[in-house]
N, C-alpha and C positions, 0 to 999 in steps of 0.2 A: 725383454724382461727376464730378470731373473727369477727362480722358483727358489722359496726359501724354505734349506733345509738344517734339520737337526746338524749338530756336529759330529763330524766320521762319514757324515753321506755325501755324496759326487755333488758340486755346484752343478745345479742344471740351468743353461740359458734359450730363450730360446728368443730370437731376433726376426726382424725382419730384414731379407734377401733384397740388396741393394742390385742394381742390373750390372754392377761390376761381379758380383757375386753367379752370374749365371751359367759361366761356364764351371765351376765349382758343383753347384745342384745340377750340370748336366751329370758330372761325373756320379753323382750320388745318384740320379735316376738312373743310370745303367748298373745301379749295382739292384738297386731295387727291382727295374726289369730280368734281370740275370733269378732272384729270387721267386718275383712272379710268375717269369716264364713255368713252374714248376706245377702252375694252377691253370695257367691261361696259353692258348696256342699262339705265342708271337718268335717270332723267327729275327735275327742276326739280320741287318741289313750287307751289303758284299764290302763293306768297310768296318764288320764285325761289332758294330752298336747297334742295339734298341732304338734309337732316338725318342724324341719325347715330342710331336708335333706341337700340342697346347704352351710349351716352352715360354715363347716371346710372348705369349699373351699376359703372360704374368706381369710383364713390364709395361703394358699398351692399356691392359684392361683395366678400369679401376675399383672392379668389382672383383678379381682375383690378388690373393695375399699370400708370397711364396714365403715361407719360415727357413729356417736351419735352426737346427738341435745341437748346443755344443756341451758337453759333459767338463768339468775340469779346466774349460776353454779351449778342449778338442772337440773335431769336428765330430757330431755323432748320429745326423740323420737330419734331415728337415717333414717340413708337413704344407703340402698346398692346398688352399683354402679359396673355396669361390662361390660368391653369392647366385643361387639358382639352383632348383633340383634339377636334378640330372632324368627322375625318376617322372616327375608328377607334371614340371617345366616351371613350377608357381617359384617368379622372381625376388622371394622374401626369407626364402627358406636358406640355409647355411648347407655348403657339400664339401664332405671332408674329401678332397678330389682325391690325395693319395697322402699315405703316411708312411713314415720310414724310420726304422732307428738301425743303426748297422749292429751285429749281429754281435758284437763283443760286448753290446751295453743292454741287449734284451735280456729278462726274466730278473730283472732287478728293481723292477714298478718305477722306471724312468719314461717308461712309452706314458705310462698311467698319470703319471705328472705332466708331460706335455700333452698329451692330450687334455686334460683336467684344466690348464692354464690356456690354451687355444679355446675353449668353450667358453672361458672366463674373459677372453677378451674379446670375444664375439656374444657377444649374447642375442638370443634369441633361437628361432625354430632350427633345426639340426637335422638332417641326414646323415645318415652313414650308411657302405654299400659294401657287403662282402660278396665274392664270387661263392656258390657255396661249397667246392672242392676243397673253398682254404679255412677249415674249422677252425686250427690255430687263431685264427684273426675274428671267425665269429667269436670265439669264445674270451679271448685278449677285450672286444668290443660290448661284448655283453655287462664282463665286469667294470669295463673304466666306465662305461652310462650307468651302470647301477650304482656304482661307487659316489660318481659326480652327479645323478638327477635322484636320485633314492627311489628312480623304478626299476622294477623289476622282468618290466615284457619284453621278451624275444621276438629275433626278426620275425617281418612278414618276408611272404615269397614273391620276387615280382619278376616281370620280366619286361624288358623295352628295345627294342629294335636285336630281338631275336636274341639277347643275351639276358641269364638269368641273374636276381642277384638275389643276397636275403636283405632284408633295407632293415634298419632302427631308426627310429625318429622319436624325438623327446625335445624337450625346450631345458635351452640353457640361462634364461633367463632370471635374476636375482637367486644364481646358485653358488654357494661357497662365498 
């Protein structure tokens, strides 16, 4: 789908990841791990990648929805989308499993757009999970759910198999 904008501003698209497309989103989740690693303790495997295990589920499962974010019709980030919290286990609820925009096209409110249109075409109950080292992203997260649900509550604190997160959850249903 494409996101429609004023004129002057970057066509934003953002599609669904065909499984030709997957070694593509490998590449784009090593750059995203390369980023996280700066929050989260993961380690280079001896072939010098991240890898991304959940991967192939994207194409098996059909309760997982792999996106790509293209700017201009450049490549510029994707977003993995999987039905089930991560957090609670309750299989109704929406888990933004991971989000990416590469780093030439943040602080331009393109994240804020795709993420905005990703809720819109899921609708309903929403999760979202930040580690809490990575403020940047609470705080990027705070505004696109206030911006897109028109609330205004901050994470709660949670934690589940020994790892912390701070969680938002709001309903994206009949918004925008």
């Amino acid at each position: 789908m494409q996101i429609e904008r004023p004129d002057g501003v970057p066509s934003i698209e953002v599609v669904l990841a065909e499984a030709r497309d997957q070694p593509v989103l490998a590449n784009l989740l090593e750059l995203y791990s390369h980023d996280f690693s700066e929050f989260y303790d993961i380690d280079l495997d001896a072939a010098g990648r991240y890898g991304y295990k959940h991967l192939p589920e994207y194409w098996s499962d059909p309760g997982r929805y792999p996106l790509l974010v293209r700017v201009d019709g450049k490549l510029a980030g994707f977003v993995l989308v999987k039905r089930g919290s991560e957090v609670s286990g309750d299989p109704d609820v929406w888990d933004l499993a991971e989000f990416f925009i590469v780093r030439r096209y943040r602080r331009r409110r393109l994240g804020l757009a795709v993420a905005h249109d990703v809720w819109r075409r899921f609708p309903g109950r929403w999760e979202v999970r930040v580690m809490p080292a990575n403020q940047g992203a609470r705080l990027f997260w705070e505004r696109a759910i206030r911006e897109f649900a028109h609330e205004a509550k901050g994470p709660v604190a949670v934690e589940k198999d020994g790892t912390s997160w701070q969680l938002f959850t709001f309903d994206a249903t009949a918004r925008e």
